[in-house]
C-alpha positions in Angstrom: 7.4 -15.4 -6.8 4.4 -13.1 -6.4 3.5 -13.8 -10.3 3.5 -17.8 -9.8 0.9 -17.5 -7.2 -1.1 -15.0 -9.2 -0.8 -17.2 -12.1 -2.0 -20.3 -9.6 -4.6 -18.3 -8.1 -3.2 -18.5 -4.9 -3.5 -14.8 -4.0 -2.9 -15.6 -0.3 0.1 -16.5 -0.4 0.9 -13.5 -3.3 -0.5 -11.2 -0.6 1.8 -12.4 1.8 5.1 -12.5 -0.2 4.0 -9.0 -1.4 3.8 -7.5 1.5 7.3 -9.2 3.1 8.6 -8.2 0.2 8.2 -4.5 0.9 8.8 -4.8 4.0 12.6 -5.5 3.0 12.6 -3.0 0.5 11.3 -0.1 3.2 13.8 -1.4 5.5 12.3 -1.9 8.7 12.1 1.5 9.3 8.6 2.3 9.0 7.6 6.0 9.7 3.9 5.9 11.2 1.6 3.5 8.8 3.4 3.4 6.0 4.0 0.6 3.9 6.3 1.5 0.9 9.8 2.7 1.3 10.6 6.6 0.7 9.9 8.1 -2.6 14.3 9.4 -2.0 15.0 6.3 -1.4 16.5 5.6 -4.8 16.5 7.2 -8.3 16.6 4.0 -9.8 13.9 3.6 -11.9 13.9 -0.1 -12.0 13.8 -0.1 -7.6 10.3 2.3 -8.2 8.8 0.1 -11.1 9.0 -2.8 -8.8 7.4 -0.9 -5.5 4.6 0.1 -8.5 5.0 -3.4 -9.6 4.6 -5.2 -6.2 1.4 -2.3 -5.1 -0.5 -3.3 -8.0 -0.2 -7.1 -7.7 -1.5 -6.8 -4.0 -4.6 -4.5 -5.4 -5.3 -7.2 -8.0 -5.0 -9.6 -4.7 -7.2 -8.0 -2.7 -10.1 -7.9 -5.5 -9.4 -11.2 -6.6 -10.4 -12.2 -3.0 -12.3 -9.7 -2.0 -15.4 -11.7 0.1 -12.2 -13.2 2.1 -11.3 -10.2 3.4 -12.3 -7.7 6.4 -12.4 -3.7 6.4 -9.3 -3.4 7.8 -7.9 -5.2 5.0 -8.9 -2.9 2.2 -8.0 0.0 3.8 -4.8 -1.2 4.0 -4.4 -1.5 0.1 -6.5 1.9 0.1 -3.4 3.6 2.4 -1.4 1.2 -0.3 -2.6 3.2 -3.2 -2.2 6.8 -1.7 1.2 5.8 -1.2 2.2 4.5 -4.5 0.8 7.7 -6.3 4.0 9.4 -6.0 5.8 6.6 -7.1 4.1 6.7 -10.8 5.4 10.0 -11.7 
């Protein structure tokens, strides 16, 4: 779903489903800040390719709409991409 709205430009909405979508995957047990699930979590590598998958959609959101947004905003996707450094190994 967070493709269609990319494709349609409608990165609100992409922002949105992004981040409910890792919401579920990190279980609704957030530690602190964090936003992605833990790197133990699973050794599948299809589970991290889609937590890389889903991070970099919501970067390309938040420079596709980047006058639209606040400070608080972008460094939520900057906390975003510390976290998903890890998962790219």
């Amino acid at each position: 779903m967070i493709r269609c709205f990319e494709s349609c430009d409608r990165f609100r909405e992409a922002e949105v489903e992004g981040f409910k979508l890792l919401e579920k995957l990190h279980g609704g047990k957030r530690k602190g800040k964090t936003i992605l699930p833990e790197i133990g979590k699973s050794d599948d590598d299809d589970f991290s390719e889609l937590v890389v998958e889903i991070a970099f959609s919501l970067v390309k959101c938040a420079t596709s709409m980047a006058p639209d947004k606040d400070d608080d905003y972008f460094r939520r996707v900057l906390c975003l991409i510390d976290e998903v450094k890890p998962w790219l190994r």
